[in-house]
C-alpha positions in Angstrom: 0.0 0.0 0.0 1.1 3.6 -0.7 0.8 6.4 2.0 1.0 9.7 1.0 1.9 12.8 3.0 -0.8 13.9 5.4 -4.3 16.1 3.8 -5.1 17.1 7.5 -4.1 17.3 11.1 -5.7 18.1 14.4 -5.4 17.4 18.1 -7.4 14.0 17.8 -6.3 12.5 14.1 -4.5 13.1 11.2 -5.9 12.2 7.7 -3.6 10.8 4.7 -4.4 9.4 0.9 -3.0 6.1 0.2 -4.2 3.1 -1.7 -5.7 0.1 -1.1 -5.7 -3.7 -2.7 -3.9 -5.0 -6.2 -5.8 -2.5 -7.8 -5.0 0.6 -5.8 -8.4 1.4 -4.9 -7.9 5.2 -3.3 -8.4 5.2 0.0 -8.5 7.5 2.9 -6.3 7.0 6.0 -6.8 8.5 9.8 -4.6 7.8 11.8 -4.6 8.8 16.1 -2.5 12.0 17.2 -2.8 10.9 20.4 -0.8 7.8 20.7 -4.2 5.8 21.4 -5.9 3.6 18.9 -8.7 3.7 21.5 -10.7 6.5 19.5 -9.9 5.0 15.9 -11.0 1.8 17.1 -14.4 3.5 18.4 -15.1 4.9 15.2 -14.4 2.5 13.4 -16.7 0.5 15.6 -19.8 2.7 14.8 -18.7 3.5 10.9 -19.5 -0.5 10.0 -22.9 -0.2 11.3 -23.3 2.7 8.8 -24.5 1.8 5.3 -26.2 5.3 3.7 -25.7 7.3 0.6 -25.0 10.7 2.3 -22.5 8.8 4.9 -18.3 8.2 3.9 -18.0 4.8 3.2 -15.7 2.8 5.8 -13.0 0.0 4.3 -11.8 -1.8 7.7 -8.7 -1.3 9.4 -5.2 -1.8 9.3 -1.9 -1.8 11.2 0.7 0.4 10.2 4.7 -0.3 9.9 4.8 1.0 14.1 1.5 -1.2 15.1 -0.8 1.7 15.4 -4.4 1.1 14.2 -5.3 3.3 11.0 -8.9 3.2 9.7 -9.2 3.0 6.0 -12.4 5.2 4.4 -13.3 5.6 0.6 -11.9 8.3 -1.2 -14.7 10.7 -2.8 -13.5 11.8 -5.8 -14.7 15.3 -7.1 -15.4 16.7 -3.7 -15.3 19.9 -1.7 -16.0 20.9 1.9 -19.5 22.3 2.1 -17.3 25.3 3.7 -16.2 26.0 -0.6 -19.4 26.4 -1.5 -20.9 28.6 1.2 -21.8 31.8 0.3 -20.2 34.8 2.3 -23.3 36.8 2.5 -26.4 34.0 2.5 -28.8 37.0 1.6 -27.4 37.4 -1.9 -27.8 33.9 -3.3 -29.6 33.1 -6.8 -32.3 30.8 -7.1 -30.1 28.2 -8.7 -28.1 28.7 -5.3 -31.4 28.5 -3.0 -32.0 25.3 -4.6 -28.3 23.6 -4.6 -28.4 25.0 -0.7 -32.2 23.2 0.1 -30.9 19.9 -1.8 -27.7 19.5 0.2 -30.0 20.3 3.5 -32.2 17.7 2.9 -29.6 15.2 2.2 -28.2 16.0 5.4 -31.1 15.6 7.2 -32.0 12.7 5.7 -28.3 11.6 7.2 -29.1 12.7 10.4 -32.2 10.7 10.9 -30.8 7.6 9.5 -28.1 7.7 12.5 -30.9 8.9 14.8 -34.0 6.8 14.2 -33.0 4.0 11.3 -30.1 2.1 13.6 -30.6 1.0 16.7 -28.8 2.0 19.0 -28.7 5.2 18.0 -25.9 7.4 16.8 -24.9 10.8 17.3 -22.0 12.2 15.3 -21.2 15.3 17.5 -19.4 17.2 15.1 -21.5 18.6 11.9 -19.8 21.3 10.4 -19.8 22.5 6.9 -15.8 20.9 7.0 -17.1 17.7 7.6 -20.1 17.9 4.9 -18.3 16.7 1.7 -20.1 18.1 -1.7 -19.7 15.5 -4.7 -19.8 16.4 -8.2 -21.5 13.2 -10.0 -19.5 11.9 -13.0 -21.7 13.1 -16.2 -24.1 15.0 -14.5 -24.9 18.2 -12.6 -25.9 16.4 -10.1 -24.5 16.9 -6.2 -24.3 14.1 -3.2 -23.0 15.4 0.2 -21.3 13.0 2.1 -20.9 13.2 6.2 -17.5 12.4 7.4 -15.6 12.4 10.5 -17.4 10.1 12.7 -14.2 10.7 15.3 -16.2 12.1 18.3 -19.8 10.0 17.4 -21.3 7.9 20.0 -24.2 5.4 20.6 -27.3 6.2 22.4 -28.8 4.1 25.5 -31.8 2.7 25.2 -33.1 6.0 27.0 -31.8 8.3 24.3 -28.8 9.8 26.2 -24.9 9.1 26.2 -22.5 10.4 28.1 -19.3 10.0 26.6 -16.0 9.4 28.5 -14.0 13.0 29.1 -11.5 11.9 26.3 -13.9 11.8 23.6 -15.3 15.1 24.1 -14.8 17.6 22.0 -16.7 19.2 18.9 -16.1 22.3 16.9 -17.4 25.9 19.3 -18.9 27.5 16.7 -21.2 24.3 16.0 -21.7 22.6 19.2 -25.1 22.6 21.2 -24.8 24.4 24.3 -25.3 20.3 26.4 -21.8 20.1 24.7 -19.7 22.5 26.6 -21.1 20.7 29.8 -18.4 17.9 30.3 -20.7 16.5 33.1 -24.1 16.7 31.3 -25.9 14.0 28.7 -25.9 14.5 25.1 -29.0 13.7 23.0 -29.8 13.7 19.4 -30.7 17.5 19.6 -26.5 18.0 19.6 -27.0 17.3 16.0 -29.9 18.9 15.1 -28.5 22.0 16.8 -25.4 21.7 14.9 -27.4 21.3 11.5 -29.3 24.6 11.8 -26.4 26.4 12.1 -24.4 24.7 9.2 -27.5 24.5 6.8 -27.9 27.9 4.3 -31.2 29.6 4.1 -33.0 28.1 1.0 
C-alpha cells in the first residue's frame, strides 16, 4: 500500500491518501494524534454499522509499519467541503443557489435521521460542520451528493436516548456545538445534532 503525506491534522487524528488492494483502490487514511488507537477503534466501531448514501464509506482497518491502528475510508472523488461552497453573505444567493443549498439540506437531514432513528442504538456524530459535509460532483451529470465524514467524536445512544461519553472523547467544533456540549458533566441527546445542523445549513 502507498501512504502519501498527510491532507489534515488536528489534536485528535490526522488524515492521509493512500491506496488500497492489487488494484490501488484510493483510500483515505486516519490515523490517532494521540498515541491511542482507542478512538480509531471506536469509530471505526460505529462506521461499519453505517451503510447510507450521504454517509463516507468505511473499508476496515489496518496496522501500520509501528502497530498503530489506521482506519481505512473511501476516497470521494470530485469533492469539496460544504465550507467551498458557502456563500459569504447568505442574503445574496440566486435561485439556482437556494435550490443547490435546500438539496444539500435535505440530504443532510436525511443523514441525520438515518443515525438517529433508522439504527438501533442510536448514533450521534457530535461534530456537523460544513468541514465535515463533503459536496460531490457526480460523473456526467450536474448532479451533487453530500457526504458526512468524520465520525471521530460520534457515539451510541442508550436505550433512553442519552450518552455520556467518556472525558476523552469530548470535544466538537465551538462555533457548531449545542450548548449540552460545553457541559463535560451533562448527557448528550440527538438534539446535539440537530443543533449543529441549523447552524451549518444555508437559508434556501
Amino acid at each position: 500500500d502507498i501512504l502519501m503525506p498527510p491532507l489534515s491534522s488536528g489534536p485528535l487524528s490526522s488524515v492521509s491518501r493512500g491506496s488500497l488492494g492489487p488494484h490501488g483502490e484510493a483510500v483515505v487514511v486516519k490515523s490517532s494524534s494521540t498515541g491511542s488507537d482507542d478512538q480509531i477503534l471506536e469509530e471505526a466501531r460505529v462506521l461499519l454499522r453505517l451503510h447510507h448514501v450521504n454517509l463516507v464509506e468505511f473499508r476496515g482497518v489496518r496496522r501500520n509499519a509501528f502497530g498503530r491502528v489506521q482506519a481505512l475510508l473511501h476516497h470521494i472523488p470530485l469533492s469539496r467541503p460544504l465550507s467551498f461552497h458557502l456563500p459569504l453573505c447568505p442574503s445574496a444567493m440566486d435561485s439556482r443557489s437556494r435550490r443547490r443549498a435546500a438539496s444539500w439540506a435535505l440530504q443532510l437531514l436525511d443523514a441525520v435521521e438515518y443515525l438517529h432513528w433508522r439504527l438501533s442504538p442510536a448514533v450521534i456524530h457530535r461534530d456537523i460542520k460544513p468541514e465535515n459535509i463533503l459536496v460531490q460532483q457526480q460523473h456526467h451529470s450536474s448532479a451533487e451528493v453530500i457526504k458526512l465524514v468524520d465520525f471521530g467524536l460520534a457515539v451510541e445512544l442508550s436505550p433512553d436516548g442519552y450518552a455520556k461519553p467518556k472525558p476523552q472523547f469530548r470535544g466538537g467544533t465551538v462555533r457548531y456545538m449545542a450548548p449540552e456540549n460545553h457541559d463535560f458533566d451533562g448527557k448528550l441527546s440527538r438534539a446535539c445534532d440537530v443543533w449543529s445542523c441549523a447552524l451549518v445549513s444555508p437559508p434556501a
